[in-house]
N, CA, C and O atoms as CSV, one atom per row, in Angstrom:
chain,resi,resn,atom,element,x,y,z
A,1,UNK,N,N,110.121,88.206,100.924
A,1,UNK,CA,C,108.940,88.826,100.347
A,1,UNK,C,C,108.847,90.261,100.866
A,1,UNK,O,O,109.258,90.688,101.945
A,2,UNK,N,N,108.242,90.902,99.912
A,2,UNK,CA,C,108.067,92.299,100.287
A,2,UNK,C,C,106.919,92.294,100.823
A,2,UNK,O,O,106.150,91.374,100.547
A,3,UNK,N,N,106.452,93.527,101.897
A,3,UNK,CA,C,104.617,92.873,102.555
A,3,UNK,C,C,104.466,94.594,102.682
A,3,UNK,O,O,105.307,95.361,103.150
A,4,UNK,N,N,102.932,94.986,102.032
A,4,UNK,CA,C,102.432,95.551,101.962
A,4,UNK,C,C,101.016,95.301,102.550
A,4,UNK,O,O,100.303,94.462,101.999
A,5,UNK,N,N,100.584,95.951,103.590
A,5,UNK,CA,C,101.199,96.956,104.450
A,5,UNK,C,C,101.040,96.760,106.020
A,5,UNK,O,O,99.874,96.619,106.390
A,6,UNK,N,N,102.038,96.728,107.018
A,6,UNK,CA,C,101.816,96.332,107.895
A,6,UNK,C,C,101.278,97.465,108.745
A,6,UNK,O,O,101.219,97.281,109.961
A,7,UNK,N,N,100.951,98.411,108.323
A,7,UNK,CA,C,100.119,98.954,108.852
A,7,UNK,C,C,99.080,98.680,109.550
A,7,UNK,O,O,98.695,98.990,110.677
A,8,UNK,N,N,98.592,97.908,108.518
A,8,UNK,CA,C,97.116,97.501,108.826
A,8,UNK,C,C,96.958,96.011,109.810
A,8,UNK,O,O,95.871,95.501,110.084
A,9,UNK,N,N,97.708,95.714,110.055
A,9,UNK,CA,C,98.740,94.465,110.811
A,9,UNK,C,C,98.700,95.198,112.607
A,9,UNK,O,O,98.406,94.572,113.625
A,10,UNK,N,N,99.032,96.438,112.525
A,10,UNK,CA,C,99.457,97.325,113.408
A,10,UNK,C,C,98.023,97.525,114.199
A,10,UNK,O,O,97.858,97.227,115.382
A,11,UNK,N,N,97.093,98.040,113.398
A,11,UNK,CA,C,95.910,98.921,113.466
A,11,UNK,C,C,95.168,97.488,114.021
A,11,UNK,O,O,94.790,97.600,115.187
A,12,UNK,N,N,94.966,96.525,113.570
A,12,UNK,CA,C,94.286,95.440,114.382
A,12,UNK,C,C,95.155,94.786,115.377
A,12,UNK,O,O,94.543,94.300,116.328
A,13,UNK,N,N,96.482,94.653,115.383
A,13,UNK,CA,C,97.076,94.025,116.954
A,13,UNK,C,C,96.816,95.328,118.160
A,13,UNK,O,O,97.140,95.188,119.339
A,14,UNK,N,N,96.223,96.493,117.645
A,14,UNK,CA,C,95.980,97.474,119.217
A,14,UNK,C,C,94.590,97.028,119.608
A,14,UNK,O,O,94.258,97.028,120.793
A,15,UNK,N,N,93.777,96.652,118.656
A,15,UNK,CA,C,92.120,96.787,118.902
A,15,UNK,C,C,92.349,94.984,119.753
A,15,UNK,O,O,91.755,94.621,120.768
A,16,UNK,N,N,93.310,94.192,118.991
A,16,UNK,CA,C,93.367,92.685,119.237
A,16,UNK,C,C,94.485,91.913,120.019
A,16,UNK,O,O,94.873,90.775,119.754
A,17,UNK,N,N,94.999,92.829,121.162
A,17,UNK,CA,C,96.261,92.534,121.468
A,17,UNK,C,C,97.051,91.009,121.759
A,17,UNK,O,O,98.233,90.760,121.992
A,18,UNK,N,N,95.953,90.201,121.645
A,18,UNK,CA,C,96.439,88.983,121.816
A,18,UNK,C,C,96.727,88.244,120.251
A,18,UNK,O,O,96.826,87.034,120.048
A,19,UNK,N,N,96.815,89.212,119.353
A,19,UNK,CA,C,97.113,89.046,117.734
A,19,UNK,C,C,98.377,89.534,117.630
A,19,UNK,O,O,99.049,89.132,116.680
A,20,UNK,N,N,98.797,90.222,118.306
A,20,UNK,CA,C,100.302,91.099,118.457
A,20,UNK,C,C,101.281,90.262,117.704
A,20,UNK,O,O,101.582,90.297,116.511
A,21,UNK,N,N,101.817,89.309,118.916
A,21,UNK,CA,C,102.730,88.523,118.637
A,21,UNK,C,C,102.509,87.465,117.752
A,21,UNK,O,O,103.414,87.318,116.930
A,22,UNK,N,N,101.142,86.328,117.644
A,22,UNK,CA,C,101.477,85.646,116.015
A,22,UNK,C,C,101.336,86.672,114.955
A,22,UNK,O,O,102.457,86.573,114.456
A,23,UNK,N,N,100.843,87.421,114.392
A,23,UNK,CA,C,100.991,88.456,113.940
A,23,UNK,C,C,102.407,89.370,113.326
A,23,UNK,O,O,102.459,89.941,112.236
A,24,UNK,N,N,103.296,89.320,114.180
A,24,UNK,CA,C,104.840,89.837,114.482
A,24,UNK,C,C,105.538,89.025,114.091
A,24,UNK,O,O,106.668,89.228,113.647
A,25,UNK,N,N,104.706,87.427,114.237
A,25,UNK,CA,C,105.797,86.561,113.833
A,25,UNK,C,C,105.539,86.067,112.562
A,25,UNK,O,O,106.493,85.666,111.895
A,26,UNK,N,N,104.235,86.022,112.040
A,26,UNK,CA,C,103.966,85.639,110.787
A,26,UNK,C,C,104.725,86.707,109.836
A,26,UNK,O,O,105.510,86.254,109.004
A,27,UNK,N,N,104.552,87.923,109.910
A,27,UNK,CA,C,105.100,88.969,109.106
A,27,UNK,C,C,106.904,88.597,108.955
A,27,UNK,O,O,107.622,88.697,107.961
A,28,UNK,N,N,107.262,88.122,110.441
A,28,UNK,CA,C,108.645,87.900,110.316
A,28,UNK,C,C,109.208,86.860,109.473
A,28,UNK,O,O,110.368,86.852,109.059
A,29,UNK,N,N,108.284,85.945,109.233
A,29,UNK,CA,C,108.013,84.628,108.511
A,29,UNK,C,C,108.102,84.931,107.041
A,29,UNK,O,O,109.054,84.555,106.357
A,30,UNK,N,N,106.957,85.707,106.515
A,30,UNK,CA,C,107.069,86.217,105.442
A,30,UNK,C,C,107.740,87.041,104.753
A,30,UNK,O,O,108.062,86.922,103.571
A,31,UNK,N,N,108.014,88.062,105.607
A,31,UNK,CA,C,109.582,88.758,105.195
A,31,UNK,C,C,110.556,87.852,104.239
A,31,UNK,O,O,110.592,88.018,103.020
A,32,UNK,N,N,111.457,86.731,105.033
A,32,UNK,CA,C,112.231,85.709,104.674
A,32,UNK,C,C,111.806,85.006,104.123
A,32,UNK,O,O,112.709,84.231,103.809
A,33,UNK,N,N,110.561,84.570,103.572
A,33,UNK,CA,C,109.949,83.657,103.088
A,33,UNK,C,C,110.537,84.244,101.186
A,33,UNK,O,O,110.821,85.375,100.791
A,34,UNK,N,N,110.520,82.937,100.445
A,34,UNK,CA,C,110.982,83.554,99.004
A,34,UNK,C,C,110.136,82.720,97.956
A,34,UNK,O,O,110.469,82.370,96.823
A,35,UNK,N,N,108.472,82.406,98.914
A,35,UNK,CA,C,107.519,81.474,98.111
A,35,UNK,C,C,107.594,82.176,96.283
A,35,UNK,O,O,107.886,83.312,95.910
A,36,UNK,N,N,107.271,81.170,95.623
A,36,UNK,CA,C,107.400,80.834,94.373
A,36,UNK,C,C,106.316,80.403,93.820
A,36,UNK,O,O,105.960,80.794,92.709
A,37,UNK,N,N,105.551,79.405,94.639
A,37,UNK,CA,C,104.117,79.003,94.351
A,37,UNK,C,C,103.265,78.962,95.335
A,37,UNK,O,O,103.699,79.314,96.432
A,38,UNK,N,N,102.022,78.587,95.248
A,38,UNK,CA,C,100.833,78.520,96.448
A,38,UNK,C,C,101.422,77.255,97.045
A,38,UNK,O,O,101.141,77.122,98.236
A,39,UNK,N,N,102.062,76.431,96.594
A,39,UNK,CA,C,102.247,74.708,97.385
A,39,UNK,C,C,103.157,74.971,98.265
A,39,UNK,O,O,103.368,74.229,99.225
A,40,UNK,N,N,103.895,76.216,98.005
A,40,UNK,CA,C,105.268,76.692,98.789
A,40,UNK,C,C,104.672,77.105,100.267
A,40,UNK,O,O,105.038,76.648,101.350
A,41,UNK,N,N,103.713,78.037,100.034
A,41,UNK,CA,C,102.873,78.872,101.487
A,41,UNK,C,C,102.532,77.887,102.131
A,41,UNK,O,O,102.857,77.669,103.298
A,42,UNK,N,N,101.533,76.881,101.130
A,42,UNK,CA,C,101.157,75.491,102.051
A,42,UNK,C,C,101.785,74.441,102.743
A,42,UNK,O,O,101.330,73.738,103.645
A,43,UNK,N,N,103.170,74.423,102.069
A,43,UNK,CA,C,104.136,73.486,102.308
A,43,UNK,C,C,104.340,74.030,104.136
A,43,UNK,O,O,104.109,73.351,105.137
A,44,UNK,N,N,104.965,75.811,104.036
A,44,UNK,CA,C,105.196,75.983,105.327
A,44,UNK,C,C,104.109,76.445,106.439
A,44,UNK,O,O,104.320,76.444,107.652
A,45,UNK,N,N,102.906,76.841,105.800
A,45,UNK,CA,C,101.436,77.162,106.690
A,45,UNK,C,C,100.644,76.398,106.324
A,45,UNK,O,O,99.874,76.812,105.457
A,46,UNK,N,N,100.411,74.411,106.998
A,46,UNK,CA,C,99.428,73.826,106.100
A,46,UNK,C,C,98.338,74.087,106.894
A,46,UNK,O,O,97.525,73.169,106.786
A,47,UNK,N,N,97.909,75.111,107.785
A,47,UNK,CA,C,96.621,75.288,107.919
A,47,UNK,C,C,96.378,76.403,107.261
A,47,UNK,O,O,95.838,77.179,108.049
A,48,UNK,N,N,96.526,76.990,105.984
A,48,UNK,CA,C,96.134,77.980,105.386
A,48,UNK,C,C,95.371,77.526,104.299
A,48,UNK,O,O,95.446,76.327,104.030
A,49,UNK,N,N,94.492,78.416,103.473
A,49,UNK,CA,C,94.046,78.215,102.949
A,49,UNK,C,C,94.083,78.709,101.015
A,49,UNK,O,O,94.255,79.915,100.834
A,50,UNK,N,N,94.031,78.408,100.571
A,50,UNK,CA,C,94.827,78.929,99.277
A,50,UNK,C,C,93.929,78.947,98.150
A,50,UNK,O,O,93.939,77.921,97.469
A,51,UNK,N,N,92.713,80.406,97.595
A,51,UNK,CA,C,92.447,80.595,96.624
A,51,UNK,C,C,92.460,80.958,96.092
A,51,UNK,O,O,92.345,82.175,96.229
A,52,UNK,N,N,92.639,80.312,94.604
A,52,UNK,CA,C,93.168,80.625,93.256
A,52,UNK,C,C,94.457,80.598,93.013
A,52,UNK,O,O,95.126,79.973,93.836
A,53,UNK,N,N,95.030,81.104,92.100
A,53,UNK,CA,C,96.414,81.518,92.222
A,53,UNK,C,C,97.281,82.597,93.210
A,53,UNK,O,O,98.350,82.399,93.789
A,54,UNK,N,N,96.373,83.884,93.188
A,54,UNK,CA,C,97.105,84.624,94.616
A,54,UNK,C,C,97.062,84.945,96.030
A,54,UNK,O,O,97.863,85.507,96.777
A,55,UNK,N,N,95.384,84.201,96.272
A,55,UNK,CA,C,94.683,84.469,97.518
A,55,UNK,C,C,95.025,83.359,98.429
A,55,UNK,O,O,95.137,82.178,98.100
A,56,UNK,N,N,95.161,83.801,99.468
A,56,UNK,CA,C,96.115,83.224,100.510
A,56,UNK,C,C,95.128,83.419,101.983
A,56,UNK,O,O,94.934,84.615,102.201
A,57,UNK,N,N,94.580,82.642,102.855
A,57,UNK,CA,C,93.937,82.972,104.035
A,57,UNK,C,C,94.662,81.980,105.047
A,57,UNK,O,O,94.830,80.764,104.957
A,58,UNK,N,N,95.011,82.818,105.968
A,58,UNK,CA,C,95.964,82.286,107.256
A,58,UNK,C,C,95.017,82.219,108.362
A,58,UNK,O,O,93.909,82.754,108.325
A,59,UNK,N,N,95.468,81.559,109.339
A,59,UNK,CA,C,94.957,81.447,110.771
A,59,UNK,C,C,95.889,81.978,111.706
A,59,UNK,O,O,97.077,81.717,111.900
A,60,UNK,N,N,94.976,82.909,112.334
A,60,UNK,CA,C,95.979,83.509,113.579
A,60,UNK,C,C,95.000,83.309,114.624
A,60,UNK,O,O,93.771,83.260,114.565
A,61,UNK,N,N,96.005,83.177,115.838
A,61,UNK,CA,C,95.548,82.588,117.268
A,61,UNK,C,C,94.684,81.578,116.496
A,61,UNK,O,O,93.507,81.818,116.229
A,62,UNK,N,N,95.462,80.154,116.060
A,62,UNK,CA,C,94.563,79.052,116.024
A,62,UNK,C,C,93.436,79.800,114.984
A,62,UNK,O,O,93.980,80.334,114.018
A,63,UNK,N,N,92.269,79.897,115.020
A,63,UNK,CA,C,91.211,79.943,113.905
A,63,UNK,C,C,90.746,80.964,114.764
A,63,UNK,O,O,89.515,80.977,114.776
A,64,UNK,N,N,91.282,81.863,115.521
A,64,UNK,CA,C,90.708,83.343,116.162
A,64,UNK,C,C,90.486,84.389,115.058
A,64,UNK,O,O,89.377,84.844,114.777
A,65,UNK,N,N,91.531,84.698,114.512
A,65,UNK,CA,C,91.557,85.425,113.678
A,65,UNK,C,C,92.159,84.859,112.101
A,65,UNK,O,O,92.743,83.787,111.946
A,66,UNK,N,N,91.888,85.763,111.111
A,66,UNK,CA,C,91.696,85.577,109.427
A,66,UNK,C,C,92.657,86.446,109.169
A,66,UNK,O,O,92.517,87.642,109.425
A,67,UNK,N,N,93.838,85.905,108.588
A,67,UNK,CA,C,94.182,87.112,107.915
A,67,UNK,C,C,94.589,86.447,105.857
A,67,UNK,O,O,95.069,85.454,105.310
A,68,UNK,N,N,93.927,87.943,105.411
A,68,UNK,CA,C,93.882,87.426,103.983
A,68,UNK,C,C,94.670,88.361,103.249
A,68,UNK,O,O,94.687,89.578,103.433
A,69,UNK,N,N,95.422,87.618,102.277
A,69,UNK,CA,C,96.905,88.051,101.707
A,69,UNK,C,C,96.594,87.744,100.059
A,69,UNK,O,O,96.028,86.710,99.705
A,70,UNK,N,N,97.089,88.891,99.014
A,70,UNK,CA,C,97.358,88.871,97.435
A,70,UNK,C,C,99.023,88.461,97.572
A,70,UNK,O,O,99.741,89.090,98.350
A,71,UNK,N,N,99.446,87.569,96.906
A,71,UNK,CA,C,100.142,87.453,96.486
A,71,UNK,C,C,100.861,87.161,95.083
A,71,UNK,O,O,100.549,86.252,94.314
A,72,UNK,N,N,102.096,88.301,94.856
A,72,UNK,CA,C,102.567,88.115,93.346
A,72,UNK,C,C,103.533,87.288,93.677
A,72,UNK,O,O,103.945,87.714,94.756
A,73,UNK,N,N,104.091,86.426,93.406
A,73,UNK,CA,C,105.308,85.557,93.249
A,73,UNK,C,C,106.027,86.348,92.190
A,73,UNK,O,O,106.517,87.267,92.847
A,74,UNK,N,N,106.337,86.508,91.076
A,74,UNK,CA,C,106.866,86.875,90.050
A,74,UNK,C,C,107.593,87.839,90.492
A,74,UNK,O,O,108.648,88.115,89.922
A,75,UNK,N,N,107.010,88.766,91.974
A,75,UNK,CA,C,107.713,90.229,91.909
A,75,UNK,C,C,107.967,89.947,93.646
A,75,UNK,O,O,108.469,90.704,94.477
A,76,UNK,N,N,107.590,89.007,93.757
A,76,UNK,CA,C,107.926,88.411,95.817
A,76,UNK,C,C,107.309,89.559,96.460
A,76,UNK,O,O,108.080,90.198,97.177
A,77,UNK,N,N,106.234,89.939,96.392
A,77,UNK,CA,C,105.402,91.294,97.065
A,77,UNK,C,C,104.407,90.223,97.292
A,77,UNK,O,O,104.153,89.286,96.535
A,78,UNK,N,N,103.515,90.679,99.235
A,78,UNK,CA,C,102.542,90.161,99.832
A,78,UNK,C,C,101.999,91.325,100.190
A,78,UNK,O,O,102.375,92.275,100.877
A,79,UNK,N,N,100.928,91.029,99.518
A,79,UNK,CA,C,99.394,92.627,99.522
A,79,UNK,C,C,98.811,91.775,100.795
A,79,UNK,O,O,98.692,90.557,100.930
A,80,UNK,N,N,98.451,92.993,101.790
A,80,UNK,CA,C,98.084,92.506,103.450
A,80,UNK,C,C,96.431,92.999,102.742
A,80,UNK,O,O,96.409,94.171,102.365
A,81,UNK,N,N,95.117,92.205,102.552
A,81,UNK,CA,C,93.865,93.005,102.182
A,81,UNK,C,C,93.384,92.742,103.044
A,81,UNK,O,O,92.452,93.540,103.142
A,82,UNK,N,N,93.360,91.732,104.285
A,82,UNK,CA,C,92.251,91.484,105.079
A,82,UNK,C,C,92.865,91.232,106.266
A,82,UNK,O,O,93.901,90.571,106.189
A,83,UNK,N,N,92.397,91.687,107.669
A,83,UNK,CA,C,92.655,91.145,108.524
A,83,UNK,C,C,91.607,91.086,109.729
A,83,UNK,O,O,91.018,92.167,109.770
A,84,UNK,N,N,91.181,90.251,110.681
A,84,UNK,CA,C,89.425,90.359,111.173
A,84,UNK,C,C,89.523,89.210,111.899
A,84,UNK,O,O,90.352,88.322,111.699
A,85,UNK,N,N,88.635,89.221,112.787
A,85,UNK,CA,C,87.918,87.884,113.486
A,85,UNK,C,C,87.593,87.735,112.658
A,85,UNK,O,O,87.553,88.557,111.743
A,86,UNK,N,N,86.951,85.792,112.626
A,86,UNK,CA,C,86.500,84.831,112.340
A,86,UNK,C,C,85.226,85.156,111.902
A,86,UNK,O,O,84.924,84.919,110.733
A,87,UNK,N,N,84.468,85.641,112.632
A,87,UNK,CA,C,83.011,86.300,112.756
A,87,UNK,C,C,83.108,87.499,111.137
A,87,UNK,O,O,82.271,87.228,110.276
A,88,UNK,N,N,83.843,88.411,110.901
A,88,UNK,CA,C,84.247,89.091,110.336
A,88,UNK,C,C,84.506,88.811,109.245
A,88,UNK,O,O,84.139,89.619,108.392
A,89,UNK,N,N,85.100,87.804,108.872
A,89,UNK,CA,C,85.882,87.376,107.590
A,89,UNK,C,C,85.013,86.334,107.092
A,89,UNK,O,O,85.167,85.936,105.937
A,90,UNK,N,N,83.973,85.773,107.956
A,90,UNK,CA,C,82.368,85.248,107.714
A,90,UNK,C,C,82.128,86.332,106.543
A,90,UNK,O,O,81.914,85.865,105.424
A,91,UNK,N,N,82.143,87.714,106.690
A,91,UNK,CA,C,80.975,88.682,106.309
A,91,UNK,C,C,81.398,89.278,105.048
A,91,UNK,O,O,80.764,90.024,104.301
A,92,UNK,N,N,82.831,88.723,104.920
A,92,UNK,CA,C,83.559,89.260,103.563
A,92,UNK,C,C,83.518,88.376,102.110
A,92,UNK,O,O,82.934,87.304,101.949
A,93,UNK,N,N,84.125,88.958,101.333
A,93,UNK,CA,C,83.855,87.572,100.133
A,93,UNK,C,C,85.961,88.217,99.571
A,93,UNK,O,O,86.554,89.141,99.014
A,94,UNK,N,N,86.172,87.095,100.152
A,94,UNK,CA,C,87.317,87.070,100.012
A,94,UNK,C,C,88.368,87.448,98.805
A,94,UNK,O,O,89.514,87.890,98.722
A,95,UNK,N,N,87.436,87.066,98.016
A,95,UNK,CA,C,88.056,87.868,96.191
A,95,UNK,C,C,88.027,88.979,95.918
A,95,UNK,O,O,88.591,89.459,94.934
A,96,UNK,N,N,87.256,89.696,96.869
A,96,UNK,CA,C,86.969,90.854,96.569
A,96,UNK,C,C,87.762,92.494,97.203
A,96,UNK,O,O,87.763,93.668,96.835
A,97,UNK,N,N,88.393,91.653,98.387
A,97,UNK,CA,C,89.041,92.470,99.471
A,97,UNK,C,C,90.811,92.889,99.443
A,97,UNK,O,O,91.301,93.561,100.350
């Protein structure tokens, strides 16, 4: 998968340093990853959460942190839109981000 943008991946493991490394490794995950459908993400992250067809919400550090992902299958690109404490991703509306 292609992942757009780890930037923003970057910008919260300095503020969250104990996000660093699952973080580093999820991205490394997804890189190689060549999901096809939502049952695919779930198959290999079944604590994620999966709405609709492209919205994708992961758990990092256990249920510390949210991170929320667009995904196209058709074109293997992962849009990075959200990433936040728990508390945080409370305050968002996930379709929208």
């Amino acid at each position: 998968m292609w992942i757009i943008s780890r930037t923003i991946l970057r910008d919260f493991w300095k503020q969250y340093p104990d996000a660093e490394q699952p973080l580093k490794a999820w991205f490394r995950e997804a890189k190689l990853a060549e999901w096809q459908t939502p049952a695919q993400v779930k198959r290999q992250y079944r604590s994620t959460s999966v709405l609709g067809r492209e919205r994708v919400v992961f758990n990092i550090v256990g249920n510390k942190y949210r991170l929320v992902v667009a995904i196209k299958y058709a074109y293997q690109v992962v849009y990075i839109r959200f990433v936040g404490t728990h508390r945080q991703y409370d305050g968002i509306d996930v379709h929208e981000v």
